[in-house]
N, C-alpha and C positions, 0 to 999 in steps of 0.2 A: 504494500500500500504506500503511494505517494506521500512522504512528509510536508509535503508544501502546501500554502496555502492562497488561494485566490481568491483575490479581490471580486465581487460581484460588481463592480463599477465598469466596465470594460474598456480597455487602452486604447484598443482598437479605433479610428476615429469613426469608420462608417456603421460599427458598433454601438459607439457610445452616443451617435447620434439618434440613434433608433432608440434607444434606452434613455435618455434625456427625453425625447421628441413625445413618447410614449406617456412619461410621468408629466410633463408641463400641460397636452393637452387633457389627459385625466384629471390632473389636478384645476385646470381653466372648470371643465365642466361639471365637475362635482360642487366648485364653490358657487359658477354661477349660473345653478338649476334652482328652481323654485318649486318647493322650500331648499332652503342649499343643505345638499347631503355632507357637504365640508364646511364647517364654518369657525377652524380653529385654530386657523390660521392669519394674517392682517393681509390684506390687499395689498400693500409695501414688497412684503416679501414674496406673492405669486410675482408681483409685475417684475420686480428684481431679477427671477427664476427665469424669465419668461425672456425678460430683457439679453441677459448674457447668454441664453440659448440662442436667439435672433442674429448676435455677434458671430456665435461660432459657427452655425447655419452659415451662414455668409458667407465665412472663411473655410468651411469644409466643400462646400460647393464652387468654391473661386479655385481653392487647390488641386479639386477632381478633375474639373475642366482643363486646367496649367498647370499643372504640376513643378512649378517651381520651385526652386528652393528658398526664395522668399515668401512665395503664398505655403509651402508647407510651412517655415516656422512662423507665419501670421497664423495660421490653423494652430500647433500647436499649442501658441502662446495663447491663443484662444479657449481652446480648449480644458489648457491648466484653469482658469478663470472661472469657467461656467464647470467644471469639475468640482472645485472650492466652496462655491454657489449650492453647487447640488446636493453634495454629503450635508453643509449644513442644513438643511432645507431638508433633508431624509431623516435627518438625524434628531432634528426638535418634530416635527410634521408628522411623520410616516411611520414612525416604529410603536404607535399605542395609539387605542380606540380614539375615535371615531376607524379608525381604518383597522379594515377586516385582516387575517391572516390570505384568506383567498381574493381581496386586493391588494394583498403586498407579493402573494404570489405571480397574481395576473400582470405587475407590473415587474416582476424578478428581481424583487426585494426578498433575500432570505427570513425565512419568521425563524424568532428567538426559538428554541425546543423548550418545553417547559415539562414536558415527561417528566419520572422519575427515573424510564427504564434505561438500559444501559445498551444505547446506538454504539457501540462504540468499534463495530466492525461495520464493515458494508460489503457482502457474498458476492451481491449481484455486479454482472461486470454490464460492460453497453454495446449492444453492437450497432452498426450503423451503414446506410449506402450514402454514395454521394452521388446528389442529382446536377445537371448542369442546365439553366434555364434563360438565364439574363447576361450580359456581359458585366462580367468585375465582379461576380455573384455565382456560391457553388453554397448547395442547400443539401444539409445533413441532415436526414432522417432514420432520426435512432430511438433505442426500444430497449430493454430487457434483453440479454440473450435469449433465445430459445423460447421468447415469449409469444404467444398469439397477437397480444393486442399492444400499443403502446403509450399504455397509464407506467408515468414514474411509481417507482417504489411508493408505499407509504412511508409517511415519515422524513421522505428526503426531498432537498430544495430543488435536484434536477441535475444535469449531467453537465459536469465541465469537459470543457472541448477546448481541446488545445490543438493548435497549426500553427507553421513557416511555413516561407516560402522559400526550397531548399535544390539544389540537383541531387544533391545523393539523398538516404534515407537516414533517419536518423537514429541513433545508438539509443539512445535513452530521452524519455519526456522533456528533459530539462534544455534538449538541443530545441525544441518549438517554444520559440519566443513570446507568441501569441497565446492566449485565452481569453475563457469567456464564460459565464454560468448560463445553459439555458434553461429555463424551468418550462418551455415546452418545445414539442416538437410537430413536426420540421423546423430547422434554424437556417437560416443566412446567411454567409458568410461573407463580408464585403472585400475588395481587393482595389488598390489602385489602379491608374493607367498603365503606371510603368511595369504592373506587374502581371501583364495578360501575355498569354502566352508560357510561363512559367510553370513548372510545377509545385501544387501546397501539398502538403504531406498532415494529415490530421489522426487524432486520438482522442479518444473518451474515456471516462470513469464517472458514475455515480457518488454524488455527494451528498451527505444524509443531513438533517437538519443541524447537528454538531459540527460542521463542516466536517467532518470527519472524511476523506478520499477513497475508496475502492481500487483496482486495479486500475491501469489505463488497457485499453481494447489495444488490438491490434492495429498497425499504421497503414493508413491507406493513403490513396494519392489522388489528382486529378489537375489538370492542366487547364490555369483560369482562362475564361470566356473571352 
């Protein structure tokens, strides 16, 4: 079992922009439905949330298009920003009621375990295909091994998924740079311009509400769009 630990925020930029993009407009429309299902939070800090997303947005789609290396470090410099923005904003906001455990999942925010029992293995390993549909974009559909249908374990957050973009294969997990927690499946996998035509090499394991790691699956490959 992997010793490492992953961050559910994703590094990734076409990632994390899914993952931001996701909670700002959840967060828009819960506070302003009527009656508002959110109200426990100030209007200061959506518009804030809202705002440095708008920023990075900008700068993640300036970079896609030109990949620069000034519009990549305008993106990333962006990116730290509304990253900063967001943990805070997750962290007073998101992690206790009014918000459900199955809205922190739908949004792939880990919920706290509050069990007593003792997760502290994880059996199940992940297997997975890779589908190829869009340019810049390879989608992982993964499951239980050996399982019929594809419900995550109970109990656990969802399966991390780690990739590079590499020519040879790689030795052990720690050579893919890349991860990501997805709490559901099929997942997306974003890639830049300069890196179509390449091959990513990707892996999974199952992660239980303790974060606790499973195995990683075997390494598979596929040559981006």
């Amino acid at each position: 079992m992997s010793e490492r630990k992953h961050d559910f925020i994703p590094r990734n930029a076409g990632q994390f922009n899914e993952f931001m993009l996701r909670i700002v407009e959840t967060a828009s429309e819960k506070f302003n439905s009527t009656p508002k299902k959110w109200d426990h939070f100030p209007k200061e800090r959506l518009n804030a949330l809202t705002a440095k997303y708008t920023v990075f947005s900008g700068k993640y789609h300036a970079a896609l298009n030109d990949p620069t290396h000034a519009n990549i470090v305008a993106r990333q410099e962006a990116q730290a920003e509304a990253e900063h923005e967001l943990r805070g904003f997750i962290s007073q906001y998101l992690r206790f009621p009014p918000v459900t455990n199955a809205e922190r999942a739908d949004l792939s925010i880990p919920n706290h375990d509050k069990t007593r029992t003792d997760h502290v293995t994880v059996p199940e390993t992940v297997e997975f295909e890779i589908h190829l549909k869009n340019i810049r974009e390879l989608i992982i559909d993964f499951k239980v091994k050996g399982a019929s249908g594809k419900a995550k374990p109970d109990g656990y957050d969802g399966a991390v998924l780690i990739w590079g973009v590499r020519a040879e294969p790689p030795s052990k997990p720690e050579d893919l740079d890349e991860h990501i927690l997805a709490s559901r499946t099929p997942f997306t996998l974003h890639f830049d311009e300069g890196e179509r035509g390449k091959t990513a090499w990707v892996a999974a394991c199952w992660q239980n509400e303790r974060g606790i790691e499973g195995a990683f699956s075997e390494y598979k490959s596929a040559v981006i769009p």
